[in-house]
C-alpha positions, 0 to 999 in steps of 0.5 A, a space after each residue: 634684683 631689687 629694682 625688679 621688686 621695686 618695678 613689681 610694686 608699682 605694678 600691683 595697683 594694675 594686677 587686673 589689668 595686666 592679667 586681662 591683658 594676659 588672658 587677651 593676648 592668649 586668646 589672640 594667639 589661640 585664635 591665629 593659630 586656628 585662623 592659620 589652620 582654616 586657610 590650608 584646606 582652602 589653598 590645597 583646593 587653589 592649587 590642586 588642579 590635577 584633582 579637579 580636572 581628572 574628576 571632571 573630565 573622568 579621565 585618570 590623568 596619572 598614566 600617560 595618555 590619560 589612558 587607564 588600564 589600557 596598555 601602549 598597544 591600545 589604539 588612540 581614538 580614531 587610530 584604529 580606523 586609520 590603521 584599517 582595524 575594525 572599530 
């Protein structure tokens, strides 16, 4: 313990210096953490493309087929007119 003190003593000339530090490497860590924080929203947009293409195409792409409210009875595009069923 006494060589503790003892390095404690040559220290005290550098308080300032070492509390600036201090204060510095505080803010450093503030600052990363926030840094860290910013960067999520940017890559759940990079790798949310389910999202971006049902919102441009208009089309609900959690079903299959793509097809919305329809039930697996409604015709496909142009699946009608094959069949011979009215339009």
């Amino acid at each position: 313990m006494a060589n503790y003190l003892r390095l404690l003593s040559f220290i005290r000339p550098y308080w300032r210096r070492l509390l600036a530090a201090f204060m510095c490497m505080a803010v450093f860590a503030v600052l990363s953490g926030v840094s860290l924080g910013m960067i999520l929203p940017f890559v759940n947009v990079l790798f949310e493309e389910h999202a971006l293409v049902e919102e441009r195409a208009g089309v609900d792409l959690s079903t299959p087929g793509g097809r919305a409210g329809l039930g697996d009875d409604a015709p496909v595009d142009g699946q009608a007119a094959a069949d011979g069923q009215a339009a």
